[in-house]
DSSP file (Angstrom, degrees, kcal/mol; ACC not computed):
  #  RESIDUE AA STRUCTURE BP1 BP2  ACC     N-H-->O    O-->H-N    N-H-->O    O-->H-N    TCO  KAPPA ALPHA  PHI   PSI    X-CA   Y-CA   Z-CA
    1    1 A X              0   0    0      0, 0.0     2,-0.4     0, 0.0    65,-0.2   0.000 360.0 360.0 360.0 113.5  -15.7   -0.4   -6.6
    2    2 A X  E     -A   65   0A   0     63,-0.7    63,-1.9     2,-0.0     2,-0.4  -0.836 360.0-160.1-111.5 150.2  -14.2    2.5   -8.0
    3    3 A X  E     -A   64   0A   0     -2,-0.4     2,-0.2    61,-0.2    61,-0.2  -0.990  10.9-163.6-125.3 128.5  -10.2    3.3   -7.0
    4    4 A X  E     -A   63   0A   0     59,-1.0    59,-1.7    -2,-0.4     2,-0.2  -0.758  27.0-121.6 -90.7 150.9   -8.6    7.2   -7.4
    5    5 A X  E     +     0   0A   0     -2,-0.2    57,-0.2    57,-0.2     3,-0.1  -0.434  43.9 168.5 -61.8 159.3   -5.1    8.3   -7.4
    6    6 A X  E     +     0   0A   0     55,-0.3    40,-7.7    -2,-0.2     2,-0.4   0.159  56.7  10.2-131.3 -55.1   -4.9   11.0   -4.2
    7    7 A X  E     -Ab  61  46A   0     54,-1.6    54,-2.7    38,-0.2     2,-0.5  -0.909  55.4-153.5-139.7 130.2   -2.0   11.6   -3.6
    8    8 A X  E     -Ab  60  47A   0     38,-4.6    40,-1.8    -2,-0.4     2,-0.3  -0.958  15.9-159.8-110.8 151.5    1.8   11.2   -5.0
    9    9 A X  E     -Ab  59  48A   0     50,-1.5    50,-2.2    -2,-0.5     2,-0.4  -0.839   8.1-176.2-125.7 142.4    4.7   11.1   -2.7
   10   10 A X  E     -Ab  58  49A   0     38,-0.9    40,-3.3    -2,-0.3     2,-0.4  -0.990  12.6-155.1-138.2 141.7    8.1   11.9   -4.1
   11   11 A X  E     -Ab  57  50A   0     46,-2.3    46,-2.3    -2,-0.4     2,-0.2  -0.922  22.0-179.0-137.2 108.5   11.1   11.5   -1.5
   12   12 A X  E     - b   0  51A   0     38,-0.9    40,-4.5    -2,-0.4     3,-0.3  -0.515  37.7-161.2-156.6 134.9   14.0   13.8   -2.7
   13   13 A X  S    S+     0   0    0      1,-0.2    38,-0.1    -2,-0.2    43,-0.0   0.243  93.8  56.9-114.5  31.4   17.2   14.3   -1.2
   14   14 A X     >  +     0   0    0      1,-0.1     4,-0.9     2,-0.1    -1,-0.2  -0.286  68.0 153.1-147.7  46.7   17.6   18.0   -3.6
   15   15 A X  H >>  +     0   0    0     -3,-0.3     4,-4.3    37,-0.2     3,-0.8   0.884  60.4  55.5  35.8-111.2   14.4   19.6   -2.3
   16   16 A X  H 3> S+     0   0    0      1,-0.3     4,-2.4     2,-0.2    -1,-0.1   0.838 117.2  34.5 -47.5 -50.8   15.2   23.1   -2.7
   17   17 A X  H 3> S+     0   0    0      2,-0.2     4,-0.7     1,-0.2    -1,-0.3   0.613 110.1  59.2 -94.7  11.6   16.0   22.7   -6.5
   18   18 A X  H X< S+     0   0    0     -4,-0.9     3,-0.9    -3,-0.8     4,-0.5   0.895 108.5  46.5 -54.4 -64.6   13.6   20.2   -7.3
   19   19 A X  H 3X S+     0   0    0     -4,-4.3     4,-1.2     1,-0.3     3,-0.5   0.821 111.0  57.3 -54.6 -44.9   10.8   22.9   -6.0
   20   20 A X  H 3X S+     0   0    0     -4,-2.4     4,-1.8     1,-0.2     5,-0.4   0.815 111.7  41.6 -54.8 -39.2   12.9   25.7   -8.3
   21   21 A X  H << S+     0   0    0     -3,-0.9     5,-0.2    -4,-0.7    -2,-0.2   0.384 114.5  48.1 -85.7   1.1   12.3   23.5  -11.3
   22   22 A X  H  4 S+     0   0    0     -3,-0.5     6,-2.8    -4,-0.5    -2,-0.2   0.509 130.7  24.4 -95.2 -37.7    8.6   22.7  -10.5
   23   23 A X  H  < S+     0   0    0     -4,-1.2    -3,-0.2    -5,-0.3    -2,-0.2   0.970 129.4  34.3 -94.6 -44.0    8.1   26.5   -9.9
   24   24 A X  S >< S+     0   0    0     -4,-1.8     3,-2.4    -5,-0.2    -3,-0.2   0.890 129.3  29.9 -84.8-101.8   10.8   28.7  -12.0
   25   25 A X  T 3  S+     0   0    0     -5,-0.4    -4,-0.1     1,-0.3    -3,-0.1   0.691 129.6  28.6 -38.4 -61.9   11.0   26.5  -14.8
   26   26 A X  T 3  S-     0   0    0     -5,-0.2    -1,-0.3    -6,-0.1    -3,-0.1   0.444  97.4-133.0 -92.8  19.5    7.8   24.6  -15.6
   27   27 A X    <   +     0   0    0     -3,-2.4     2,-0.5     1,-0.2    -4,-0.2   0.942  47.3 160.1   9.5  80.0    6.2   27.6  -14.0
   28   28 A X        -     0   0    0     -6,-2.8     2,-0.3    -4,-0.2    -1,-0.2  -0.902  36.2-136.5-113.9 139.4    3.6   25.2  -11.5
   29   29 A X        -     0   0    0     -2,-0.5     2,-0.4    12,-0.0    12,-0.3  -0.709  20.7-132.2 -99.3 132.4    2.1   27.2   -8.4
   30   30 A X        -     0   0    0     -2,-0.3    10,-0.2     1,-0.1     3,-0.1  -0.912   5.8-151.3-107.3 150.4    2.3   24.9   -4.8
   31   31 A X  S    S+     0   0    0      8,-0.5     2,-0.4    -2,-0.4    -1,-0.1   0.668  82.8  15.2 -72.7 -26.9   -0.7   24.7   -2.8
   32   32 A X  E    S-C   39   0A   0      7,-0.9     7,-3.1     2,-0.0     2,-0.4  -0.890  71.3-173.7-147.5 110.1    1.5   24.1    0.5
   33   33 A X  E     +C   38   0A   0     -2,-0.4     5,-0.2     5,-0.3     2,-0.1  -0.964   6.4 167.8-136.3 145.2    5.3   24.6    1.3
   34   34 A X        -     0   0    0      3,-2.2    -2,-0.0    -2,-0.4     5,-0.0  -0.254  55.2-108.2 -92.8-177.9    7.8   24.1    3.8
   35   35 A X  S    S+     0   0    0     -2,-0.1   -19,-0.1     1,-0.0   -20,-0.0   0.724 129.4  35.7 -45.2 -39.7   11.3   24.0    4.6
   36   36 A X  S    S-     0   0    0    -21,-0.1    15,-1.3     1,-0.0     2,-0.2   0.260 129.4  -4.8-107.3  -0.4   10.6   19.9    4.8
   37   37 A X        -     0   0    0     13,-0.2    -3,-2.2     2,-0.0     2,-0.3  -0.986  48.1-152.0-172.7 156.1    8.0   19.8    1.8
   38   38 A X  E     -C   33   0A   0     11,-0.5    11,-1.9    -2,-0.2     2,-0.4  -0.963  13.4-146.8-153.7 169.2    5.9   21.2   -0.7
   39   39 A X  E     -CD  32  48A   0     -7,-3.1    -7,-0.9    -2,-0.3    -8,-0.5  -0.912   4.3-165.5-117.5 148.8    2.8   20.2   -2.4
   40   40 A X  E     - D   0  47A   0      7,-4.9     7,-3.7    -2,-0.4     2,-0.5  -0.987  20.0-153.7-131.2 138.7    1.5   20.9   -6.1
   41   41 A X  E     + D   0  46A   0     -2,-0.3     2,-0.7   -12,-0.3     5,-0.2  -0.807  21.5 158.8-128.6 121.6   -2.1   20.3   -6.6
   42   42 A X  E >   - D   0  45A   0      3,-2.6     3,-1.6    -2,-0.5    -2,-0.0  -0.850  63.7 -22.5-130.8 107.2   -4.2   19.3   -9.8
   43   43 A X  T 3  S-     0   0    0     -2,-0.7    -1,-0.1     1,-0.3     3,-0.1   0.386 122.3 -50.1 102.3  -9.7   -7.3   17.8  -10.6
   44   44 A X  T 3  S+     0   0    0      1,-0.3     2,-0.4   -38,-0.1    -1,-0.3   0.428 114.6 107.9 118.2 -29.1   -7.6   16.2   -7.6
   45   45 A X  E <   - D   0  42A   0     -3,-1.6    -3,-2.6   -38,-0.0     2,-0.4  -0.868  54.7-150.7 -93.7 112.8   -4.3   14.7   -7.4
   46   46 A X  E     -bD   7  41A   0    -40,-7.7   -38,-4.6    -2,-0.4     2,-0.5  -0.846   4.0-158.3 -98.5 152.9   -1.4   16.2   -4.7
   47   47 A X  E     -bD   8  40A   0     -7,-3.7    -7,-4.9    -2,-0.4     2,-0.4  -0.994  15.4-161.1-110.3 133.7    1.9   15.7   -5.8
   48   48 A X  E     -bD   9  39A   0    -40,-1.8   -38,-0.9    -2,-0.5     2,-0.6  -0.896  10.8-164.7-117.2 122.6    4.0   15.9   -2.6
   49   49 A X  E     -b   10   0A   0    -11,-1.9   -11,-0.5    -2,-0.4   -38,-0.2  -0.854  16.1-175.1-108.7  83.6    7.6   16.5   -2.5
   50   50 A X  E     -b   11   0A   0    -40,-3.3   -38,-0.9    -2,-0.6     2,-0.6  -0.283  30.5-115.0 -89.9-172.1    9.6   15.7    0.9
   51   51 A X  E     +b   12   0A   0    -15,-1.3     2,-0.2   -40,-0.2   -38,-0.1  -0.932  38.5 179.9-130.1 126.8   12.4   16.1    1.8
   52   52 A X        -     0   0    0    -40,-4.5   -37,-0.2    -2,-0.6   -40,-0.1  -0.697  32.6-157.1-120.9 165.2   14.7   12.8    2.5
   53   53 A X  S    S+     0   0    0     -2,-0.2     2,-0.3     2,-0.1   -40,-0.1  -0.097  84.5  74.5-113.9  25.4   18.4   11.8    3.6
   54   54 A X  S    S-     0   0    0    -42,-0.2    -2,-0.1     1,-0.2     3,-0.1  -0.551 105.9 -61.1-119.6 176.0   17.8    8.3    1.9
   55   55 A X        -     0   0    0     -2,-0.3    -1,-0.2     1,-0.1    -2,-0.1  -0.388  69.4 -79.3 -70.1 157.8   17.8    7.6   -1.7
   56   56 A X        -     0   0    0     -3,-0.1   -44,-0.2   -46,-0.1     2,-0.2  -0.387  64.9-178.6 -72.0 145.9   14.9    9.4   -4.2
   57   57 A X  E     -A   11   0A   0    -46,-2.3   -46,-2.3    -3,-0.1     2,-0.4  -0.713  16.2-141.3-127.2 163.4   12.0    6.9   -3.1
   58   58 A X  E     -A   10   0A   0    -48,-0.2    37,-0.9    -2,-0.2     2,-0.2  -0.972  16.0-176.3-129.7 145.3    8.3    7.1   -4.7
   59   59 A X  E     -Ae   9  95A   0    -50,-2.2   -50,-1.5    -2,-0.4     2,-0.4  -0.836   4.7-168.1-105.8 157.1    4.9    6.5   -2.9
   60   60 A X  E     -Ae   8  96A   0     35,-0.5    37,-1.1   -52,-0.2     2,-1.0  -0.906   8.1-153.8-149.5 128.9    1.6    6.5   -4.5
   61   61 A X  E     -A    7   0A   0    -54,-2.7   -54,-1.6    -2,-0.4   -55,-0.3  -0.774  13.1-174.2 -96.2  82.4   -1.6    6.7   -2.5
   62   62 A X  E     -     0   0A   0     -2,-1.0    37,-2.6   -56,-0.2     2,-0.5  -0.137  12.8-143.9 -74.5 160.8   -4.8    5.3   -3.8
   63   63 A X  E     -Af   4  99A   0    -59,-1.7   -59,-1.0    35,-0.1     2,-0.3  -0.997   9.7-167.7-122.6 121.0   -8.9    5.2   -2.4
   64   64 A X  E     -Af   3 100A   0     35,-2.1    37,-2.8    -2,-0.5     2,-0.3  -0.954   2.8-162.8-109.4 146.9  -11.1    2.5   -2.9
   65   65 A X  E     +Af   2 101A   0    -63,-1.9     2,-0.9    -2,-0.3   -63,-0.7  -0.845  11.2 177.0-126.1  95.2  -14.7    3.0   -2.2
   66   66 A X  E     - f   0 102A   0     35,-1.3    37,-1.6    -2,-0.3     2,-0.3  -0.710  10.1-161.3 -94.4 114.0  -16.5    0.1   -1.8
   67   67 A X  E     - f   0 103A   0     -2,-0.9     2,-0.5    35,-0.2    37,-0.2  -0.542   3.4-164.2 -81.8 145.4  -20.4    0.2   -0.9
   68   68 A X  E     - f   0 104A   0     35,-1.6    37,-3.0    -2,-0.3     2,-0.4  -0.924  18.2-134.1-122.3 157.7  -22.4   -2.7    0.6
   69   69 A X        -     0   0    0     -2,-0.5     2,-0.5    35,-0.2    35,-0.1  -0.727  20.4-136.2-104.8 146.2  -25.7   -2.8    0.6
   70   70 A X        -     0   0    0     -2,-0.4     3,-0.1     5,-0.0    -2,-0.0  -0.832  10.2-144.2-119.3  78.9  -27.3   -3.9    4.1
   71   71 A X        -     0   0    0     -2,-0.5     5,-0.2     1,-0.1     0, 0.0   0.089  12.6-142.5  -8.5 144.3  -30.2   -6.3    4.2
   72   72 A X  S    S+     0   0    0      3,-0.1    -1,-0.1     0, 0.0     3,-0.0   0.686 110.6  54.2 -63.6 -52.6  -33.2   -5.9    7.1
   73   73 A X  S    S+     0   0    0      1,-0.2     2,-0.6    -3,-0.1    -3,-0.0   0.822 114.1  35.9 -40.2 -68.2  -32.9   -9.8    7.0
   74   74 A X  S    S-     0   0    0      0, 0.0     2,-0.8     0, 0.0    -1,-0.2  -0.778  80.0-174.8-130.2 105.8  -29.2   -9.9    7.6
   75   75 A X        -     0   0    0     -2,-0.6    -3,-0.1    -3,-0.0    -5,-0.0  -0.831  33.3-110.9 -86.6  83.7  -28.3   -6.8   10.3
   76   76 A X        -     0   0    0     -2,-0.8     4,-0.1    -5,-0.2    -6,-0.0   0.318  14.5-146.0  -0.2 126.1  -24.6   -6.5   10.8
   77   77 A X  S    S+     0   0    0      2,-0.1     2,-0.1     3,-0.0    -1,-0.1   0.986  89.2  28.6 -41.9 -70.5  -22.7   -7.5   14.4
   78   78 A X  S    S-     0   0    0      1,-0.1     2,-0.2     2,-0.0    -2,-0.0  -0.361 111.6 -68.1-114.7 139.5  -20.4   -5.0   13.9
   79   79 A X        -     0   0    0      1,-0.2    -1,-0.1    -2,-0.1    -2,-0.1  -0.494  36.3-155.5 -89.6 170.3  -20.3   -1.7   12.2
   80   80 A X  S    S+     0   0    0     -2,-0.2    -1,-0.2    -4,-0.1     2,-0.1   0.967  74.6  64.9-104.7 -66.0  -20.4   -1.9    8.3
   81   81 A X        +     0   0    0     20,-0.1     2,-0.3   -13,-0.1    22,-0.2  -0.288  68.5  94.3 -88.5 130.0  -18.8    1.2    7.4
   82   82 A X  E     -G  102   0A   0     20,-1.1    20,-1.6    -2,-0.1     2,-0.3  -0.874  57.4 -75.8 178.5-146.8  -14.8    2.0    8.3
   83   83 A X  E     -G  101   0A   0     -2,-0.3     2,-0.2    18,-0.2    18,-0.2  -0.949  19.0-163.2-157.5 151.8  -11.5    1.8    6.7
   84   84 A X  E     -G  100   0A   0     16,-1.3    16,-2.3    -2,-0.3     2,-0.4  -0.983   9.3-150.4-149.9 130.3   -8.9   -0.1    5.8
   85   85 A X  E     -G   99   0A   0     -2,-0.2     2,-0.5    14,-0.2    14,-0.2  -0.953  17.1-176.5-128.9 122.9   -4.9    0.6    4.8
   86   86 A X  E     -G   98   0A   0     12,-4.1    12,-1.3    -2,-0.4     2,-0.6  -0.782   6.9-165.8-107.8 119.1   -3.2   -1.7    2.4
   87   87 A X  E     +G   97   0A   0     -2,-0.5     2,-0.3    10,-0.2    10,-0.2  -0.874  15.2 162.9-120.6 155.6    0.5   -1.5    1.4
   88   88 A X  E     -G   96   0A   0      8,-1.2     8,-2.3    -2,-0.6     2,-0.4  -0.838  27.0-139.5-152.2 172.2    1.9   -3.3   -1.5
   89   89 A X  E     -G   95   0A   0      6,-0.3     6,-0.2    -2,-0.3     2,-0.1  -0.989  11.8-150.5-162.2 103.3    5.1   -2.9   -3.5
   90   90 A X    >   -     0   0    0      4,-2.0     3,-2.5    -2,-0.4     5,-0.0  -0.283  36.3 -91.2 -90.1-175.8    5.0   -3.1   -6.9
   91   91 A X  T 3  S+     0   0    0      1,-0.3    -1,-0.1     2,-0.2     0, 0.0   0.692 122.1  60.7 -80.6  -1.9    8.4   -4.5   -8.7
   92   92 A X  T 3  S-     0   0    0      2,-0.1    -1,-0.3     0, 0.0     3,-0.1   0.300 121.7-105.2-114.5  55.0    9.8   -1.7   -9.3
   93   93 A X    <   +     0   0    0     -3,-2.5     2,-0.4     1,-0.2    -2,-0.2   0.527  65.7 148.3  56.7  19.3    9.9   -0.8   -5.7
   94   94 A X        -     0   0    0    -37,-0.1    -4,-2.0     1,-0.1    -1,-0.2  -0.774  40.2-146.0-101.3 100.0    7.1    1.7   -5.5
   95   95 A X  E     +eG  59  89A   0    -37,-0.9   -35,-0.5    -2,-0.4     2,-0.3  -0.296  27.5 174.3 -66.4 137.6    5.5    1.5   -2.1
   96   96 A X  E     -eG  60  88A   0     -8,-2.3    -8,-1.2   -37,-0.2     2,-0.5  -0.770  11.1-168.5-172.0 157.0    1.7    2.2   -2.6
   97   97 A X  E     - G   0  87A   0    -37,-1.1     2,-0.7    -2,-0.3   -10,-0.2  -0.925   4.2-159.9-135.1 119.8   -0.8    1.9    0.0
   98   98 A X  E     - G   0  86A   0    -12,-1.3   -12,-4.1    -2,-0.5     2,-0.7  -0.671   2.0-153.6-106.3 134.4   -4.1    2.0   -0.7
   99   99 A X  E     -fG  63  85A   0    -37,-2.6   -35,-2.1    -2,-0.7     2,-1.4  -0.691   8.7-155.7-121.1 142.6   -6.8    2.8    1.7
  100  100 A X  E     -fG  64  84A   0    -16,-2.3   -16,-1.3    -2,-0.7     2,-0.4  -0.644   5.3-158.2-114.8 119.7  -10.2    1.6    1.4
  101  101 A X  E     -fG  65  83A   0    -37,-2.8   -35,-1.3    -2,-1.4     2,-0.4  -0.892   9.7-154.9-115.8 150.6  -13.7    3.0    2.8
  102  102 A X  E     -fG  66  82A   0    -20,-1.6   -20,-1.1    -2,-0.4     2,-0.3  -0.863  21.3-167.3-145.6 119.3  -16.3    0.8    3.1
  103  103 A X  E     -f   67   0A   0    -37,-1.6   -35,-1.6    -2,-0.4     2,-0.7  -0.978  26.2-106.7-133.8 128.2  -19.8    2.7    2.9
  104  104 A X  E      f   68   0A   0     -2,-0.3   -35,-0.2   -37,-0.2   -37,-0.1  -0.394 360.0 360.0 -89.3 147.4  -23.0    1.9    3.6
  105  105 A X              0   0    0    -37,-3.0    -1,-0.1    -2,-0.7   -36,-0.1   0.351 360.0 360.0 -87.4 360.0  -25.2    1.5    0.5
């Protein structure tokens, strides 16, 4: 079962100059921007910048891929293969919700 970062979510009540010190300053290019967002993307990994009225929050979005392997003997009811979204909260309040696809082998 192997698990990836995907995505991080950064929830920002200063936007506009957050995205000026990601762009001007550390000179980093975004793949996607809004008025309400912007994205920077590396490796495989988005880092997401929204735009909040709350206090700065982090999210962090994981994949698990688990395969099962399917027997003739033992046929499944139901089908094998779907998804599944898990949130958890680690202690220092860091929402991350991992979602897991379930593939057949």
């Amino acid at each position: 079962m192997a698990t990836e970062v995907k995505a991080v979510v950064f929830k920002t009540q200063c936007l506009k100059e957050t995205k000026e010190f990601y762009t001007r300053t550390l000179g980093l290019k975004t793949s996607e921007s809004s008025k309400n967002h912007f994205v920077i993307f590396s490796k495989g990994i988005r880092l997401l910048f929204v735009s909040s009225n709350q206090d700065f929050e982090v999210e962090l979005y994981l994949q698990e891929i688990v395969r099962r392997v399917i027997t003739k003997k033992k046929a499944p009811r139901s089908n094998s293969s779907g998804s599944e979204l898990f949130v958890h909260e680690d202690l220092n309040k860091i929402k991350v919700f991992i979602s897991r696809e379930v593939m057949k082998k």
